[in-house]
ChimeraX commands (.cxc) that place a marker at each C-alpha (Angstrom):
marker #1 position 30.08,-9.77,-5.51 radius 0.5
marker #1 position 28.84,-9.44,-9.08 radius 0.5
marker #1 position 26.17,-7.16,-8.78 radius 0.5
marker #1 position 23.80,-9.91,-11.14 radius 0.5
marker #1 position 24.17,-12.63,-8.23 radius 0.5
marker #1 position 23.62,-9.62,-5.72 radius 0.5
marker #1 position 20.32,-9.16,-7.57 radius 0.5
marker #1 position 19.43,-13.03,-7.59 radius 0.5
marker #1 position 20.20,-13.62,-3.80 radius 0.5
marker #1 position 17.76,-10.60,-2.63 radius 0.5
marker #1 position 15.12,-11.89,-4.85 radius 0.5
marker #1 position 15.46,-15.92,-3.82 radius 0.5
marker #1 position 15.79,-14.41,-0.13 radius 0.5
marker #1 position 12.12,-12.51,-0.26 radius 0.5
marker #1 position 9.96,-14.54,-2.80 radius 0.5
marker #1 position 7.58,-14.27,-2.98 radius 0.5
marker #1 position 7.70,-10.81,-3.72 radius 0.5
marker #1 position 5.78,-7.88,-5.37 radius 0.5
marker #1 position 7.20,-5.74,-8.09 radius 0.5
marker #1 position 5.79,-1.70,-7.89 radius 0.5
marker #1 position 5.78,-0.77,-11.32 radius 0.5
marker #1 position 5.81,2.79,-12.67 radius 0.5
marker #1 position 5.97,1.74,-16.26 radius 0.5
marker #1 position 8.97,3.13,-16.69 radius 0.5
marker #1 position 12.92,1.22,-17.72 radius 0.5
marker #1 position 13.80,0.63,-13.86 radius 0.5
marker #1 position 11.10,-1.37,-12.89 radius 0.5
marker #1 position 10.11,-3.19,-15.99 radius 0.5
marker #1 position 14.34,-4.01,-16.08 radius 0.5
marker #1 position 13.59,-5.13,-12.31 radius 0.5
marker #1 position 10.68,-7.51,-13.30 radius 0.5
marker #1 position 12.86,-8.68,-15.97 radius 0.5
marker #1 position 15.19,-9.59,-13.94 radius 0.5
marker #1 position 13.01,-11.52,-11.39 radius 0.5
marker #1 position 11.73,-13.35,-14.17 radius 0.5
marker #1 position 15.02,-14.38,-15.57 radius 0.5
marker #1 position 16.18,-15.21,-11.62 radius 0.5
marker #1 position 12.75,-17.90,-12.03 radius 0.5
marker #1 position 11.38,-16.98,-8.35 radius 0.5
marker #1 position 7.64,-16.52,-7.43 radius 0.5
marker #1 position 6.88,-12.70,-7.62 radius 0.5
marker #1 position 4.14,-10.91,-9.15 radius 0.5
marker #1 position 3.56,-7.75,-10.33 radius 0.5
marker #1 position 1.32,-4.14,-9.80 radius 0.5
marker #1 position 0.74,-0.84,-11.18 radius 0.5
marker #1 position -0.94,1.97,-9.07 radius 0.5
marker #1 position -3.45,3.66,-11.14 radius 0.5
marker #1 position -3.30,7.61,-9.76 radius 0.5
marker #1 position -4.52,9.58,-12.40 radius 0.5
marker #1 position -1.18,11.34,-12.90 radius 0.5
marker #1 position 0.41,8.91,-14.87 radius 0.5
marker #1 position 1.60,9.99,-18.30 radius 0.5
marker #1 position 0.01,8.33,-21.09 radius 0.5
marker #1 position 0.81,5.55,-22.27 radius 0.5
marker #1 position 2.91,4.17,-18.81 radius 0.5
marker #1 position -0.05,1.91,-17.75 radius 0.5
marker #1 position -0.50,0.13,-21.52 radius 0.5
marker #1 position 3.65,-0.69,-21.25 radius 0.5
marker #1 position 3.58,-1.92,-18.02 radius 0.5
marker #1 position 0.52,-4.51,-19.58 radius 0.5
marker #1 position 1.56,-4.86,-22.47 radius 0.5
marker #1 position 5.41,-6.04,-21.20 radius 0.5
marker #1 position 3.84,-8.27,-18.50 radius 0.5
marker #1 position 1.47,-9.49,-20.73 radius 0.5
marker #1 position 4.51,-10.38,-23.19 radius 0.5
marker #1 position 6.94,-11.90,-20.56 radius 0.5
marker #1 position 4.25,-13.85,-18.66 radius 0.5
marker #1 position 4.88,-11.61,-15.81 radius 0.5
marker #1 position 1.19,-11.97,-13.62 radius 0.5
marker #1 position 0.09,-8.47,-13.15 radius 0.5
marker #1 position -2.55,-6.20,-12.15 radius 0.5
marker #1 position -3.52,-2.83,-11.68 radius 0.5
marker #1 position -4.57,-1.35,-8.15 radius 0.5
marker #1 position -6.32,2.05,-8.05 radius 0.5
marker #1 position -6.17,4.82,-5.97 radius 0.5
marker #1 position -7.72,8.34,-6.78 radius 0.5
marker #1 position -4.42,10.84,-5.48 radius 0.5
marker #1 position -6.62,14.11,-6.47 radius 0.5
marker #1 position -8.23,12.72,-2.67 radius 0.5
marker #1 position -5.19,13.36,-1.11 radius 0.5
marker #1 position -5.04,17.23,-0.08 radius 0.5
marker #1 position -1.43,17.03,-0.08 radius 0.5
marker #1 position -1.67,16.41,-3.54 radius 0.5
marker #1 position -4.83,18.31,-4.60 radius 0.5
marker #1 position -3.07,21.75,-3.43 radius 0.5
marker #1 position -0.16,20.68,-4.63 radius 0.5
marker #1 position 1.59,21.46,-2.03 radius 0.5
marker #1 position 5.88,21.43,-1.32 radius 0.5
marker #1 position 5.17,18.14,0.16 radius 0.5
marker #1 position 2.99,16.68,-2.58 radius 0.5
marker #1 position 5.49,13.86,-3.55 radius 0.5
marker #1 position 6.04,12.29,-0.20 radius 0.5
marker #1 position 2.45,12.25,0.90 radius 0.5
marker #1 position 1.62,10.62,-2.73 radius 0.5
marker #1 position 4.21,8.23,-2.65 radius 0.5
marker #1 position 3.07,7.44,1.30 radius 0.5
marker #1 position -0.41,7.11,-0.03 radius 0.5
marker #1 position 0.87,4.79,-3.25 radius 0.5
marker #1 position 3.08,2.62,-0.81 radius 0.5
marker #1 position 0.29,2.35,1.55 radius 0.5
marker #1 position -1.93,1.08,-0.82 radius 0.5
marker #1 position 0.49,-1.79,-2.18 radius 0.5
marker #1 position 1.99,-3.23,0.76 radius 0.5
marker #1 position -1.56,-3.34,2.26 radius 0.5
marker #1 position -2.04,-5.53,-0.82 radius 0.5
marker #1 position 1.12,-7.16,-0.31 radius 0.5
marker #1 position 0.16,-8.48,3.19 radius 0.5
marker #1 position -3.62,-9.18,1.90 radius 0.5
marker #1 position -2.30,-11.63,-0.97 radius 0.5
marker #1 position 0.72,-13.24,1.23 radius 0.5
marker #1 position 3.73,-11.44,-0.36 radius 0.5
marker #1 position 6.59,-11.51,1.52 radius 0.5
marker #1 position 7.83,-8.14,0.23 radius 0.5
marker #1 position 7.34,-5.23,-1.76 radius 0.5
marker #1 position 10.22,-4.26,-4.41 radius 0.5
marker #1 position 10.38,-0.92,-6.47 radius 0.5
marker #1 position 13.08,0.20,-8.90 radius 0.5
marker #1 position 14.70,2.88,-7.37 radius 0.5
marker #1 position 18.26,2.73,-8.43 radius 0.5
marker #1 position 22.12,3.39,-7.31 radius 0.5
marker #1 position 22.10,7.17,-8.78 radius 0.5
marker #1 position 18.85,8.24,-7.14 radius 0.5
marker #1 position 19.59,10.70,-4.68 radius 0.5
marker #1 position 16.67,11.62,-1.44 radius 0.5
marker #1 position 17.31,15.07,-2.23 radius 0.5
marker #1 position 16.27,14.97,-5.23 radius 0.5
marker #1 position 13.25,12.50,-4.99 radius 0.5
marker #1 position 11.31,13.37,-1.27 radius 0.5
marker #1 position 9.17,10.12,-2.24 radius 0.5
marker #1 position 12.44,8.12,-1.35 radius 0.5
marker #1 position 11.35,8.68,2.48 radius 0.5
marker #1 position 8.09,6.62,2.17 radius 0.5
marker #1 position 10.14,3.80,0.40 radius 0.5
marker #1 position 12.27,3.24,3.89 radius 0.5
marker #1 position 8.92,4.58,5.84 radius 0.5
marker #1 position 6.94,1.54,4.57 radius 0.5
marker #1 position 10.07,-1.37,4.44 radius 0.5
marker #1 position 10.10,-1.26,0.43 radius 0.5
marker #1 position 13.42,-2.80,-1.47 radius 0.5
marker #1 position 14.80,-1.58,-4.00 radius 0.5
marker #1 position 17.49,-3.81,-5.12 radius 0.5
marker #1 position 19.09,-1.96,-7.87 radius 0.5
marker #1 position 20.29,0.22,-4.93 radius 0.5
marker #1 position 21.42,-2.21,-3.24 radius 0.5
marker #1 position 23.51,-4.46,-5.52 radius 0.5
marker #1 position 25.04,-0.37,-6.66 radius 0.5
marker #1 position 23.02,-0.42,-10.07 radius 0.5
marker #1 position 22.47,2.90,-11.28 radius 0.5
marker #1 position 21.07,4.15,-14.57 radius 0.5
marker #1 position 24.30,2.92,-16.94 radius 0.5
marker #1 position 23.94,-0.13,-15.10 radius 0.5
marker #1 position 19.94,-0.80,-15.97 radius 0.5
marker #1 position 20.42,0.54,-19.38 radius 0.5
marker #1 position 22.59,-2.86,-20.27 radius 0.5
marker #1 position 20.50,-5.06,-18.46 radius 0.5
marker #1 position 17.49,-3.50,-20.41 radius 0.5
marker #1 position 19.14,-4.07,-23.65 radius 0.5
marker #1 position 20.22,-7.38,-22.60 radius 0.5
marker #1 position 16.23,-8.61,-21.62 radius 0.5
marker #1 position 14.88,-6.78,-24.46 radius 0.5
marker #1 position 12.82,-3.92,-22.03 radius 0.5
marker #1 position 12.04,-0.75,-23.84 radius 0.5
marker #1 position 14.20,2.29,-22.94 radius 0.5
marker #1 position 11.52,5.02,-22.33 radius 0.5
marker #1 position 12.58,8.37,-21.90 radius 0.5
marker #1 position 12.18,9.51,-18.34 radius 0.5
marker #1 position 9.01,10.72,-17.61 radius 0.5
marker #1 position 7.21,11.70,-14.24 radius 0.5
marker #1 position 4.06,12.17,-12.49 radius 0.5
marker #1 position 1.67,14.71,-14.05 radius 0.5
marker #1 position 1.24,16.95,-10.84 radius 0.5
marker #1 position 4.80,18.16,-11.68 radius 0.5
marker #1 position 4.05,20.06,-14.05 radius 0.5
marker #1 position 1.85,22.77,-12.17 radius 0.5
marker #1 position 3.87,25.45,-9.80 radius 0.5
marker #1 position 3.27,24.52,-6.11 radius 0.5
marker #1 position 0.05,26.06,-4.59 radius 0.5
marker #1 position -1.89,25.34,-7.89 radius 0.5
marker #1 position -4.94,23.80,-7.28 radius 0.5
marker #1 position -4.73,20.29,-9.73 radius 0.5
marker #1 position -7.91,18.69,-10.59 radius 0.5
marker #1 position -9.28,16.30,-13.57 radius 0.5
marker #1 position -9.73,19.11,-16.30 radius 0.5
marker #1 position -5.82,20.57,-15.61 radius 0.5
marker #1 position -4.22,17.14,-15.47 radius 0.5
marker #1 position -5.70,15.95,-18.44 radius 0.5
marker #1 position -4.97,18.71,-20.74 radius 0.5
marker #1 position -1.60,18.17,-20.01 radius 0.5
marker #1 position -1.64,14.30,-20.76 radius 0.5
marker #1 position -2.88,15.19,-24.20 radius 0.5
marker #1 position -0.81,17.71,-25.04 radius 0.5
marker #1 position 2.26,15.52,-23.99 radius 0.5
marker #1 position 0.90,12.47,-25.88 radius 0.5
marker #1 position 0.08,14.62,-28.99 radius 0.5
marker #1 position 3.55,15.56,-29.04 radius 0.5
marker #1 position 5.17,12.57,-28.37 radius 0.5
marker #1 position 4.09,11.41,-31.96 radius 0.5
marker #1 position 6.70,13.81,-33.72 radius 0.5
marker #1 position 9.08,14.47,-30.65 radius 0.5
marker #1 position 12.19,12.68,-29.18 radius 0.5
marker #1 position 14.14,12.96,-26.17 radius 0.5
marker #1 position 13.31,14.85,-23.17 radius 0.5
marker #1 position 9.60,16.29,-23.03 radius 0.5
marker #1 position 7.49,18.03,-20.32 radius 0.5
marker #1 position 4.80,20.42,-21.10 radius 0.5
marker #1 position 4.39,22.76,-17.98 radius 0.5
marker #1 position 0.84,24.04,-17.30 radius 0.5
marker #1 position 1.22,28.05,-15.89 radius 0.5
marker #1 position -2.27,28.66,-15.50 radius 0.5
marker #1 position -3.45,27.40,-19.26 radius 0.5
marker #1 position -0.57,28.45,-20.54 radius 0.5
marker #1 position 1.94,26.01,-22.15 radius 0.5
marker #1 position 5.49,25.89,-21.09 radius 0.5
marker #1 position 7.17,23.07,-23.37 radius 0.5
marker #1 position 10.36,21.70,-22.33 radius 0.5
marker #1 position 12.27,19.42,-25.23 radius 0.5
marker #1 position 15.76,19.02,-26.67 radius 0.5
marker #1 position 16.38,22.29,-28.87 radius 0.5
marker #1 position 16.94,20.15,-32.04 radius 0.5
marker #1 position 12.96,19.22,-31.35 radius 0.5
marker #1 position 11.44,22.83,-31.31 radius 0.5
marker #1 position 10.87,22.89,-35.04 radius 0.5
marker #1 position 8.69,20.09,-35.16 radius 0.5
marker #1 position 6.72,21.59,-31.82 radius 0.5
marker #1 position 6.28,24.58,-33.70 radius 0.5
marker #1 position 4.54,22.90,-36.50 radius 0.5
marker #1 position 1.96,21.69,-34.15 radius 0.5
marker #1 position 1.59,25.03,-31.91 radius 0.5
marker #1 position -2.17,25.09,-33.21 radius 0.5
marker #1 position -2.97,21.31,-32.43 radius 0.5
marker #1 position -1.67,21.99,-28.31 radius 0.5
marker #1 position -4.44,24.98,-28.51 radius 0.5
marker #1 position -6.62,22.56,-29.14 radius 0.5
marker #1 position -6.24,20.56,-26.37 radius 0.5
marker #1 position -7.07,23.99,-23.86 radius 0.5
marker #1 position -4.26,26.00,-23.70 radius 0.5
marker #1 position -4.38,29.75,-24.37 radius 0.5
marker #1 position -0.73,29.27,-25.96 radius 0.5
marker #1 position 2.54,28.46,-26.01 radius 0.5
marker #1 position 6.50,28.77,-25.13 radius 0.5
marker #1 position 9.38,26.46,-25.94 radius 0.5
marker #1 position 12.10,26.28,-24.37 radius 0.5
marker #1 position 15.46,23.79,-23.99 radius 0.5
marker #1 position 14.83,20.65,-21.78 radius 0.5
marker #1 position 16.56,20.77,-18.83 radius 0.5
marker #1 position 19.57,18.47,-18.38 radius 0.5
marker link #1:1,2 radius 0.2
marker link #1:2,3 radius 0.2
marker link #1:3,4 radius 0.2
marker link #1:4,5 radius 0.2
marker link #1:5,6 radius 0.2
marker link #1:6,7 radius 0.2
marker link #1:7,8 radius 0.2
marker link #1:8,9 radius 0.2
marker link #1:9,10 radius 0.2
marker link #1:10,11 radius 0.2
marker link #1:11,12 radius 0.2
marker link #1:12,13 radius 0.2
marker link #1:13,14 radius 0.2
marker link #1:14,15 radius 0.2
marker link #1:15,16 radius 0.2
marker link #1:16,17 radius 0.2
marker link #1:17,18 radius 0.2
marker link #1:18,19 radius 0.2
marker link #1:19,20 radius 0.2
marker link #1:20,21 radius 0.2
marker link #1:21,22 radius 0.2
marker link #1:22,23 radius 0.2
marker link #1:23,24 radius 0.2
marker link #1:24,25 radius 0.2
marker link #1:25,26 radius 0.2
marker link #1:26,27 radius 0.2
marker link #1:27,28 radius 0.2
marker link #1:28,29 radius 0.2
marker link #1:29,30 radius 0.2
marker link #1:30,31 radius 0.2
marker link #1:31,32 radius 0.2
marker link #1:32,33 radius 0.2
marker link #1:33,34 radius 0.2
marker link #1:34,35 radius 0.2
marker link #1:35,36 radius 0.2
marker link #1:36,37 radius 0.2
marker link #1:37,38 radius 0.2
marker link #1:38,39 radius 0.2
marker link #1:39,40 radius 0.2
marker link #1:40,41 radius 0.2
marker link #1:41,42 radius 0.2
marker link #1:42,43 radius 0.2
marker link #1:43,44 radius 0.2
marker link #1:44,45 radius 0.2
marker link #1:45,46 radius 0.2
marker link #1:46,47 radius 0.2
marker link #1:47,48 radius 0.2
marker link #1:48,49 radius 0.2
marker link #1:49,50 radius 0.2
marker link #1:50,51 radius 0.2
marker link #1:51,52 radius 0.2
marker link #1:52,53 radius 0.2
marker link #1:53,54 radius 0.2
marker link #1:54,55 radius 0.2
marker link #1:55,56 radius 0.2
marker link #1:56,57 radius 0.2
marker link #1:57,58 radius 0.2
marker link #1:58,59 radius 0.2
marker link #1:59,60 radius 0.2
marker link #1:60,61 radius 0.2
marker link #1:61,62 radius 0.2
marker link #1:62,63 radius 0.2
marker link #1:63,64 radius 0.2
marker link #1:64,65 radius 0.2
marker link #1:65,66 radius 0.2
marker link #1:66,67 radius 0.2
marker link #1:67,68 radius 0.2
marker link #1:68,69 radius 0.2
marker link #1:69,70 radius 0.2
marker link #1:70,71 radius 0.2
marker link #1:71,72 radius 0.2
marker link #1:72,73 radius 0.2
marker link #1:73,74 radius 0.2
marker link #1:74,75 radius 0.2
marker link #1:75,76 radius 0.2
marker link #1:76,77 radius 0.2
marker link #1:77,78 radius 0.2
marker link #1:78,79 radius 0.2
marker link #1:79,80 radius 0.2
marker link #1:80,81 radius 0.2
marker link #1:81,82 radius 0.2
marker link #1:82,83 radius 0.2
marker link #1:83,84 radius 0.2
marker link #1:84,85 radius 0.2
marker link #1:85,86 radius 0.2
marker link #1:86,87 radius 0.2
marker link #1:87,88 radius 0.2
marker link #1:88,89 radius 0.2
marker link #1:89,90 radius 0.2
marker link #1:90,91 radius 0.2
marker link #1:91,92 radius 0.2
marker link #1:92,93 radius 0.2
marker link #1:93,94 radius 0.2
marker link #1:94,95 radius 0.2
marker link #1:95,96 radius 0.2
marker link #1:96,97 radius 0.2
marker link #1:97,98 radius 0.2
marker link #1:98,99 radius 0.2
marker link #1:99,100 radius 0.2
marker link #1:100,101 radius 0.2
marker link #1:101,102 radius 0.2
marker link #1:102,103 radius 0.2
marker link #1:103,104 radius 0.2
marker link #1:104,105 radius 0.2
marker link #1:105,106 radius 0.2
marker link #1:106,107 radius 0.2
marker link #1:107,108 radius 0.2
marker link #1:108,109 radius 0.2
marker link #1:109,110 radius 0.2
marker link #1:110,111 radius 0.2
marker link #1:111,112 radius 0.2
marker link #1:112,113 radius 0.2
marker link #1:113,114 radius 0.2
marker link #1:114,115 radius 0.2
marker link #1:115,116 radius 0.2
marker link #1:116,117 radius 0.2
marker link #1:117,118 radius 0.2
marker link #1:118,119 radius 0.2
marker link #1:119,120 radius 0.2
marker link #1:120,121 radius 0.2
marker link #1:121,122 radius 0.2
marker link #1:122,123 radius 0.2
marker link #1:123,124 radius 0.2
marker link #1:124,125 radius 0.2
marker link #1:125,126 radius 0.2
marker link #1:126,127 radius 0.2
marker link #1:127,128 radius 0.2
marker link #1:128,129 radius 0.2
marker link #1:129,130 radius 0.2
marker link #1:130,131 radius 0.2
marker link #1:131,132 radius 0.2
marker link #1:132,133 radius 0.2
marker link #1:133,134 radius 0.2
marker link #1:134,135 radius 0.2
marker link #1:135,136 radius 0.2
marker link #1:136,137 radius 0.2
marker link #1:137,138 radius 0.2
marker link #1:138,139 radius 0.2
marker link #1:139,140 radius 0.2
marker link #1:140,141 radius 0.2
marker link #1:141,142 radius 0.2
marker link #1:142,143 radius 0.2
marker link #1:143,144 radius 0.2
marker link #1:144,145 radius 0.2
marker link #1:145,146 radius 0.2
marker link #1:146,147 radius 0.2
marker link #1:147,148 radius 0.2
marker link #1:148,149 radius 0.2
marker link #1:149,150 radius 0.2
marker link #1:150,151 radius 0.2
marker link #1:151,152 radius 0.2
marker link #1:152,153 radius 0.2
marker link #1:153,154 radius 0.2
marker link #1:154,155 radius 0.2
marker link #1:155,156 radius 0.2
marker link #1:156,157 radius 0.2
marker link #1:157,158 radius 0.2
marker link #1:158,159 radius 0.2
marker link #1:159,160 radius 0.2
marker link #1:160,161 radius 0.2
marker link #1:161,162 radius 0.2
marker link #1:162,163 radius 0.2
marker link #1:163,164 radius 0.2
marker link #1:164,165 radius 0.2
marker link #1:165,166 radius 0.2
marker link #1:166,167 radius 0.2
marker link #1:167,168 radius 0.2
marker link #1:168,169 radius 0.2
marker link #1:169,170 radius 0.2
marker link #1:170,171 radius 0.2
marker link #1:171,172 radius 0.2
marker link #1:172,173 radius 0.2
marker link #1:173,174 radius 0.2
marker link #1:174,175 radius 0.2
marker link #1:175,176 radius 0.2
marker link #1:176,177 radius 0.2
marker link #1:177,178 radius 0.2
marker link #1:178,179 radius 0.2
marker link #1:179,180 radius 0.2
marker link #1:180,181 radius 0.2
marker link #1:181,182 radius 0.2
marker link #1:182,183 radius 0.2
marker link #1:183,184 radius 0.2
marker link #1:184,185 radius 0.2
marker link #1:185,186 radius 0.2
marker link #1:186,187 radius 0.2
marker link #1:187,188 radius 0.2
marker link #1:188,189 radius 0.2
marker link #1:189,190 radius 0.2
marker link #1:190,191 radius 0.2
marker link #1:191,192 radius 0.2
marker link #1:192,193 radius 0.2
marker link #1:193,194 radius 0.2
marker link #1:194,195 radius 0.2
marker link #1:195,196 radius 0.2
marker link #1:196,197 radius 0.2
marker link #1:197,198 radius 0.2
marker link #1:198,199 radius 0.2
marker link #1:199,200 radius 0.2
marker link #1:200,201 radius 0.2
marker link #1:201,202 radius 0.2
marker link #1:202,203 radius 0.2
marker link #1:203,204 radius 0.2
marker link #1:204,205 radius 0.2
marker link #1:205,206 radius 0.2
marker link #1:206,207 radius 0.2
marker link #1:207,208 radius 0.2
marker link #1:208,209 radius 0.2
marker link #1:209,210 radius 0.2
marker link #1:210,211 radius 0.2
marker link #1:211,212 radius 0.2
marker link #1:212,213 radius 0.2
marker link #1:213,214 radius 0.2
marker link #1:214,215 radius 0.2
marker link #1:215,216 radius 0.2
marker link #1:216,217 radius 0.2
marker link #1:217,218 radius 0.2
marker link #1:218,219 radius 0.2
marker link #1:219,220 radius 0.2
marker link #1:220,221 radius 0.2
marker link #1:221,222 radius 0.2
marker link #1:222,223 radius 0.2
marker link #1:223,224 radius 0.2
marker link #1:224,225 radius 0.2
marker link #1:225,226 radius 0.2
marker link #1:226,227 radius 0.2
marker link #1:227,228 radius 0.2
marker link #1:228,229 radius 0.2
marker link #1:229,230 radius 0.2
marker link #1:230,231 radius 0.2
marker link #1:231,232 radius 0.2
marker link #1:232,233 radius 0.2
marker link #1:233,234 radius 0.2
marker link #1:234,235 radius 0.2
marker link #1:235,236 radius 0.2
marker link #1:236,237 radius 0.2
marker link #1:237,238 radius 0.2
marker link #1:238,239 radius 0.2
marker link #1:239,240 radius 0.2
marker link #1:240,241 radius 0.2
marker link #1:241,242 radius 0.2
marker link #1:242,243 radius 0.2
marker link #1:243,244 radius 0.2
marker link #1:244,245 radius 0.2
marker link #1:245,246 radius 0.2
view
């Protein structure tokens, strides 16, 4: 079956539906795709307080664009223990907590189902969140229809979606067992999104207790450099860089 229709029959077969967004490529491409398919669904973003800056004003300002409706739900994950100690299990009990929260919205505003944009290359092992996706009934069609990231790149391209490098949730970038709490996870938005005005590619600034381990392609490390002083600013005792990892 051409993996296009396979996308158009599971969408006509569960509007209407919700879209999770993460503001990321996958599930804007998804949305696009729904709204290309012209079924009912809607969209949401869960507002955690780890989100990157920056994710939540793309996922608006794309929904916004394409007519998409949208809306933000909110859910304070620093509340969750799992996530506050940062514990080995941090991602599944967030993502439990984030799925929780949207199909309970789901049901509340008569969706039929929830759809995320987990895709053909992502692996459980890899991703422990994955568990509360089957835990909690959500579809992810780019999965299904055998769409992986090659696959959402030219669909992207093809509905105009931004491709934004691949980012992830701010608790990552504290070792397990470290405590994370407003003033931690915010230093490390800023210092990411100060960054991200002179650096491309692959970016992660790694918090080891105030200091600053910075992750970006090695053809990037001159520019990082040159702004060394500004990350200081933002509260961190200093800094390493070293090559992104592949």
């Amino acid at each position: 079956m051409d993996r296009e229709q396979c996308l158009r029959d599971i969408f006509s077969a569960h509007e209407p539906f919700l879209i999770a967004l993460s503001g990321g490529t996958d599930s804007l491409t998804l949305a696009a795709c729904a709204k290309a398919s012209g079924v009912r669904f809607a969209a949401v973003m869960l507002d955690t307080g780890l989100c990157p800056e920056g994710e939540p004003d793309r996922a608006a300002e794309y929904t916004d664009r394409e007519g998409i409706p949208f809306r933000f739900l909110r859910r304070d994950m620093l509340a969750v223990p799992e996530v506050r100690e940062n514990a080995p299990l941090r991602c599944l009990a967030c993502k439990r907590e984030m799925m929780k929260t949207i199909t309970a919205y789901a049901v509340d505003h008569a969706f039929s189902a929830v759809m995320d944009g987990t895709n053909a290359d992502d692996r459980p092992e890899e991703r422990p969140g994955m568990q509360a996706l089957r835990e909690y009934g959500i579809i992810s069609p780019f999965a299904a229809c055998g769409i992986g990231r090659e696959g959402i790149r030219r669909l992207a391209e093809m509905y105009n979606v931004p491709l934004i490098p691949p980012s992830s949730c701010l608790a990552t970038r504290f070792p397990f067992g470290t405590r994370l709490d407003n003033t931690a996870i915010d230093r490390v938005r800023r210092a990411e999104a100060l960054l991200r005005r002179y650096v491309d590619g692959r970016l992660r600034v790694r918090d080891e207790g105030g200091h600053a381990i910075i992750e970006a392609e090695v053809s990037e490390h001159s520019k990082i450099r040159e702004h060394a002083d500004a990350l200081c600013d933002t509260g961190f005792t200093d800094v390493t860089i070293i090559p992104a990892k592949r």
